[in-house]
C-alpha positions as CSV (number, residue, x, y, z in Angstrom):
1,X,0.7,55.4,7.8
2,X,2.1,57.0,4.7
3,X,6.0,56.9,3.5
4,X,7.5,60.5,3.9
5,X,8.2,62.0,0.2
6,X,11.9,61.8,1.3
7,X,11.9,57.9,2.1
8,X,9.9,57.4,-1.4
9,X,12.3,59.3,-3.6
10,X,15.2,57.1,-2.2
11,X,13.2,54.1,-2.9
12,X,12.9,54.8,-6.6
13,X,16.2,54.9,-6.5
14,X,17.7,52.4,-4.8
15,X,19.1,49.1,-6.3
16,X,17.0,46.3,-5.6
17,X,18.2,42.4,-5.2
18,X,15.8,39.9,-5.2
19,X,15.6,36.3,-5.5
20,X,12.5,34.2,-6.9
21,X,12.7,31.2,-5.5
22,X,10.3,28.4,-7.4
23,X,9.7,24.3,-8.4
24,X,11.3,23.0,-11.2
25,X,8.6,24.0,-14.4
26,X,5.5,24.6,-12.8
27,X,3.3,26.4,-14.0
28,X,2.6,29.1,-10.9
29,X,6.5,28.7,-10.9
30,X,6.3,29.8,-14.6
31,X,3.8,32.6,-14.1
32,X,5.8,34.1,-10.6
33,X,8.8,34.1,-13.0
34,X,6.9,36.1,-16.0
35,X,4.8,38.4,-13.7
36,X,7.9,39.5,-11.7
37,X,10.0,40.0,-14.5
38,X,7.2,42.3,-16.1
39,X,7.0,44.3,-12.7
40,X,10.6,44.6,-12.3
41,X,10.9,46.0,-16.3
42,X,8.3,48.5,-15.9
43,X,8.3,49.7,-12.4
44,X,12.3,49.0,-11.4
45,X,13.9,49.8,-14.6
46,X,17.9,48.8,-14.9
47,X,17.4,49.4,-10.6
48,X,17.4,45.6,-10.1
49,X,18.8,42.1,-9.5
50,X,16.7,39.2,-10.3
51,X,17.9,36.0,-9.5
52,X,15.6,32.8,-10.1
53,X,16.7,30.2,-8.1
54,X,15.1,26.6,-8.4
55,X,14.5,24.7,-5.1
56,X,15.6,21.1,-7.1
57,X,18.5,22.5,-8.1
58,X,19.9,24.6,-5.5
59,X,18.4,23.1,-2.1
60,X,20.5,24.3,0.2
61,X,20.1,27.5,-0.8
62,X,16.3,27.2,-0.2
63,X,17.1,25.6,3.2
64,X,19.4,28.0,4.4
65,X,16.5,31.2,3.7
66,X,14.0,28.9,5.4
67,X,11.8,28.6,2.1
68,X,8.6,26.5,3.4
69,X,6.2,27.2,0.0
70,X,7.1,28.4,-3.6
71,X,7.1,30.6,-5.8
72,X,8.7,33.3,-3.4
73,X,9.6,36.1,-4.0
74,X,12.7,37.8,-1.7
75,X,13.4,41.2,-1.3
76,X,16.8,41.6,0.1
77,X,17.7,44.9,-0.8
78,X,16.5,47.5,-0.3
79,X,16.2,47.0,3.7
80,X,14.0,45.8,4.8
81,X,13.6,42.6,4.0
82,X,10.2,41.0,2.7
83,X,9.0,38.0,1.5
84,X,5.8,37.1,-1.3
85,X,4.4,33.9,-1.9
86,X,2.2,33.2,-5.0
87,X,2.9,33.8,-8.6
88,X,3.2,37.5,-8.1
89,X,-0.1,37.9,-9.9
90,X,-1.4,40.8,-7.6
91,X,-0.1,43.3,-8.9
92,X,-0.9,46.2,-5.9
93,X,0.0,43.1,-3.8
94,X,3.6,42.9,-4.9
95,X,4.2,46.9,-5.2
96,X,3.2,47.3,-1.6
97,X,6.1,44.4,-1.2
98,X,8.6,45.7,-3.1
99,X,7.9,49.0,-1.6
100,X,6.7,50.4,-4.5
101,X,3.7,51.6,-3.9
102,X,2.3,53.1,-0.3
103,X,-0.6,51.5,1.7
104,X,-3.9,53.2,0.2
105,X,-2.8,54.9,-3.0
């Protein structure tokens, strides 16, 4: 199903909020953090929140958003919401998440 032009051009641009959630210094942690911080630069530009929330340090956070597995990634704006888990590596993976890219383009 594609995204009508319409819905796309508000998507590019619309602010986004999202939240990394990930363990203390681990490596995928590390790599989540770096690979969504280069897709945010390049595809979101000044359009975006980032916050990087670690699960050791902030655990009720994690427990109130029901965070089972890190890294992951939260989309909460724009609607709706999604949810990535991995270290964001995938790059067609995470556009298709962020609503950044449409289903078979």
């Amino acid at each position: 199903m594609k995204t009508p032009p319409r819905k796309m051009s508000r998507l590019r641009q619309s602010k986004y909020l999202l939240r990394l959630y990930v363990s203390r210094s681990t490596l995928k942690s590390k790599v989540a953090v770096e690979n969504i911080q280069r897709v945010c630069e390049e595809h979101l530009q000044g359009r975006y929140n980032l916050e990087v929330i670690d699960i050791h340090d902030q655990a009720g956070l994690a427990r109130d958003e029901q965070i089972i597995a890190v890294p992951t990634l939260i989309k909460r704006l724009p609607l709706p919401l999604q949810r990535l888990v991995g270290d964001m590596s995938d790059l067609d993976r995470v556009l298709l998440g962020l609503d950044l890219k449409v289903r078979g383009s």
